[in-house]
C-alpha positions as CSV (number, residue, x, y, z in Angstrom):
1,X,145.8,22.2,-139.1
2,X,143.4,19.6,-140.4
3,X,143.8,18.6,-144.5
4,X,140.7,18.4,-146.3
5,X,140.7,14.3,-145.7
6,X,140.4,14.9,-141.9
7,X,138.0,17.9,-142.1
8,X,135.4,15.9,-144.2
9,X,135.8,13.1,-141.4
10,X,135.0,15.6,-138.6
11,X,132.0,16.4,-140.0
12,X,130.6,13.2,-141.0
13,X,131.0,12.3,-137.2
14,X,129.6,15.7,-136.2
15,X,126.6,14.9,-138.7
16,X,126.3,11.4,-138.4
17,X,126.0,11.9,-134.2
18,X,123.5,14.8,-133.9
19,X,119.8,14.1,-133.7
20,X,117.8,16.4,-135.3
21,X,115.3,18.7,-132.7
22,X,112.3,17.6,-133.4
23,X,112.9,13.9,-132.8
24,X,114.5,15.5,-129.4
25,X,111.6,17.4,-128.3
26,X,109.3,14.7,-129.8
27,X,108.7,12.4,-126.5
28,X,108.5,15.6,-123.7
29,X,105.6,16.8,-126.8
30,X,103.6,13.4,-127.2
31,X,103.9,13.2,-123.0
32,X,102.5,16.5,-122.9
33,X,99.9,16.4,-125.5
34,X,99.0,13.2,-123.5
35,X,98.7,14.6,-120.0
36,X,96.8,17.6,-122.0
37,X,94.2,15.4,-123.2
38,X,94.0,13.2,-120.1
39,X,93.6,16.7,-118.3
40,X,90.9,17.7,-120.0
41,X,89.3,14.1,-120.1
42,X,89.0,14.0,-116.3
43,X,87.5,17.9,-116.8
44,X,85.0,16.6,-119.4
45,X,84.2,13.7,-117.1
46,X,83.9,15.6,-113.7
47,X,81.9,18.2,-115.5
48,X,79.4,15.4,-116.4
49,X,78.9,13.3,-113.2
50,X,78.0,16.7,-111.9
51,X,75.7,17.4,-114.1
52,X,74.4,14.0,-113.4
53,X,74.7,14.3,-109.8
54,X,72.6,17.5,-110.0
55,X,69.4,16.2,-112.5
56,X,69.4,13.5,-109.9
57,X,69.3,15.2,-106.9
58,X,66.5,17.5,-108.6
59,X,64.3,14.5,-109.0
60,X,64.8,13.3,-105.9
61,X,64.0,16.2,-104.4
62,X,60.9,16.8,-106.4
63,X,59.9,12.8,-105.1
64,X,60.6,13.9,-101.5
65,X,58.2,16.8,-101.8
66,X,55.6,14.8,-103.2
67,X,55.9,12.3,-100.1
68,X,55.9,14.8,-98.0
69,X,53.1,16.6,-99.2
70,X,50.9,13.4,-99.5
71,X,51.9,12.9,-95.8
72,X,50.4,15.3,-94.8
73,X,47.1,15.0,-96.9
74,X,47.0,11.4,-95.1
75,X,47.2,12.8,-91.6
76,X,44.8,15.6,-92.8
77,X,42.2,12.7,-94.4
78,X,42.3,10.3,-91.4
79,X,41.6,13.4,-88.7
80,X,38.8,14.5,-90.8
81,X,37.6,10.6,-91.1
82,X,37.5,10.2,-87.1
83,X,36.1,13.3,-86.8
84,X,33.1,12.6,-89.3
85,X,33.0,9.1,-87.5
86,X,32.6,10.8,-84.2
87,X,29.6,13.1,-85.4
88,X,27.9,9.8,-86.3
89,X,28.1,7.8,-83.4
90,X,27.1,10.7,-81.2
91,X,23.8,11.4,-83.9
92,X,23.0,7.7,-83.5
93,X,23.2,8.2,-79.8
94,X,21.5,11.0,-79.8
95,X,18.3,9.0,-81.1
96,X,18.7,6.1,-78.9
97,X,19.2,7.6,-76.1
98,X,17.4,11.0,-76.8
99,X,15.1,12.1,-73.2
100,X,17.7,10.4,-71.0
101,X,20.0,11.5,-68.0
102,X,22.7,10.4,-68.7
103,X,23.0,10.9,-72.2
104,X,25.5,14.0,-71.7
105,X,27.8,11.4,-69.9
106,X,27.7,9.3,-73.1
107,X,28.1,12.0,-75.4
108,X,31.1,13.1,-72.9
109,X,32.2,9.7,-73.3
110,X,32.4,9.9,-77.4
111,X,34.1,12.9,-77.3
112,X,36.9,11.6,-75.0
113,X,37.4,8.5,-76.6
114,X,37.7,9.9,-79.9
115,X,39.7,12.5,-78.2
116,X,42.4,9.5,-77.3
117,X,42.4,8.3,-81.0
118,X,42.9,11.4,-82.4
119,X,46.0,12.1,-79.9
120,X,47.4,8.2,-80.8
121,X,47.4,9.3,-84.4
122,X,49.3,12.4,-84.3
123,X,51.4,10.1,-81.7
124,X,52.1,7.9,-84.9
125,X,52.8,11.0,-87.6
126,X,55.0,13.0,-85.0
127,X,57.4,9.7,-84.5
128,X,57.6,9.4,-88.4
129,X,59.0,13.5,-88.4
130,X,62.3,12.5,-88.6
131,X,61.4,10.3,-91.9
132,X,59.7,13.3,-93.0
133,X,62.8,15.7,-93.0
134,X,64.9,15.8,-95.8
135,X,66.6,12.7,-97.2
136,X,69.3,12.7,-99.3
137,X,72.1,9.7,-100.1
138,X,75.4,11.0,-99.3
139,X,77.7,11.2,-102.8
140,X,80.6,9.0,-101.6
141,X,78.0,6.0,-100.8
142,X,76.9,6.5,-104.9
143,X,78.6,4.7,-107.9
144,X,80.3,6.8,-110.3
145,X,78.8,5.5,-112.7
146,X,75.0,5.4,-112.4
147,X,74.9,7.3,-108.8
148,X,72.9,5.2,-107.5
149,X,73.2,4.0,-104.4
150,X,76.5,1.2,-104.3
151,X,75.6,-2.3,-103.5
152,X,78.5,-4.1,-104.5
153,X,81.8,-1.4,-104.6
154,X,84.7,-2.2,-105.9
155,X,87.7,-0.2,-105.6
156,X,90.4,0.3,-108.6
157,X,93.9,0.7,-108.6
158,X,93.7,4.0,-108.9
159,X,91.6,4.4,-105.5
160,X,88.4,5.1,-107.5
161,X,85.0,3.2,-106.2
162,X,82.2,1.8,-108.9
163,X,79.3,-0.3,-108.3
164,X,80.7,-3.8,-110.1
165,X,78.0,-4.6,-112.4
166,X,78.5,-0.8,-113.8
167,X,82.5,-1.0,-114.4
168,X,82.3,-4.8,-115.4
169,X,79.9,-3.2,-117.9
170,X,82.1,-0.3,-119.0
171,X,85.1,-2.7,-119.3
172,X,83.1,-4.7,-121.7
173,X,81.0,-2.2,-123.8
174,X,83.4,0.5,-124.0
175,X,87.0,0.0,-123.1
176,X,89.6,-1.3,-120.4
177,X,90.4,1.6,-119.0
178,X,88.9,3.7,-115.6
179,X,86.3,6.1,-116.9
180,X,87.4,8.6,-114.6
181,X,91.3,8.3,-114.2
182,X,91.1,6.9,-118.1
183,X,94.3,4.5,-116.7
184,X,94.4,0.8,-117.8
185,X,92.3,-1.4,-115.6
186,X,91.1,-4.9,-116.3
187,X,88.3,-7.4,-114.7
188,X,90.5,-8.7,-112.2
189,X,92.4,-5.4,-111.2
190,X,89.0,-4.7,-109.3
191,X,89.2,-5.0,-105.1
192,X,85.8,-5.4,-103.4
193,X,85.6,-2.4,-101.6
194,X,84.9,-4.0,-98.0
195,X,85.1,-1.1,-95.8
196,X,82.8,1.4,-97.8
197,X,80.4,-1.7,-98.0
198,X,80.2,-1.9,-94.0
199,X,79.2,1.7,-94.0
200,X,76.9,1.5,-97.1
201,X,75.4,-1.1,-94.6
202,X,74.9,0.5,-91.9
203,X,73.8,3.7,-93.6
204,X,70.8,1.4,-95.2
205,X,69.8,0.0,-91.5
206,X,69.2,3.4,-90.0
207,X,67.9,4.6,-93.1
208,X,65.4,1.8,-95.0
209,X,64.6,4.7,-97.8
210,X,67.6,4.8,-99.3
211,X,66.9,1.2,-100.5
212,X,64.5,3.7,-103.5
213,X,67.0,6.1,-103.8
């Protein structure tokens, strides 16, 4: 049986040793308040660069129908030109040549030759229908940033891609952290992105409009 000398002792050890819950639970709480918040920061932020993505794509869109329609109105306005050209050089012929034989061979003549420029320019618009489909920039070849088109990627450590000038721009305007992972990242923590560059380049060689997009 303990005297009162050694019960007071046990509990002083028995107080002195315990840590009181909250400043137990406290860490696991601030680690999940900060995956909570970095949760709902990559929410916030994917919820924007679709939004972004989307009014982009709209005007885009509303451009290519706009080409396409004036495109057309150019093949429409040329055809009508030759055909008003036609009219007048068989009129002028008409009065040169007007009483003789062989004046329908001539006219026959106008009509055929007119007949080969008109086929040579639909030639020329029909090889542009494949420019005239719809054109759009795949996502992944697009910074994160400004969705443009990437010229420069660089990749971060986290395996995100930015155009440079964009991140270098973040880093130094805003913070140094990844705007989409919200990790640390730093100037020279940025890796060219070689690889995605090689298919950006090829991607503008077959397609010269995306140079506008």
């Amino acid at each position: 049986m303990l005297n009162g000398k050694n019960e007071g002792t046990v509990c002083s050890l028995n107080t002195s040793s315990a840590k009181p819950a909250s400043a137990t639970r406290a860490p696991s709480s601030r680690k999940r308040r900060q995956a909570v918040t970095g949760a709902i920061a990559l929410f916030v932020g994917d919820e924007i660069a679709s939004a972004a993505r989307s009014a982009r794509r709209r005007r885009w869109e509303n451009l290519e129908r706009q080409r396409l329609s004036e495109e057309v109105e150019l093949q429409s306005y040329l055809e009508k030109l030759m055909l008003e050209d036609r009219d007048r050089q068989k009129e002028i012929l008409e009065k040169e040549t007007k009483g003789s034989e062989d004046l329908d061979n001539k006219l026959s003549a106008v009509d055929a030759e007119y007949d080969l420029r008109g086929r040579e320019l639909r030639e020329v618009f029909a090889a542009g229908d494949a420019c005239r489909q719809k054109r759009e920039v795949p996502d992944y070849l697009c910074g994160r940033i400004s969705f443009e088109l990437l010229r420069d990627p660089v990749i971060t450590p986290s395996g995100v891609t930015y155009e440079r000038r964009d991140i270098e721009e973040h880093l130094v305007r805003v913070g140094h952290f990844d705007p989409v992972t919200r990790e640390e990242l730093t100037m020279d923590m940025l890796i060219p992105n070689l690889a995605l560059k090689e298919v950006i380049d090829a991607f503008v060689s077959e397609n010269e409009w995306a140079v506008d997009y």
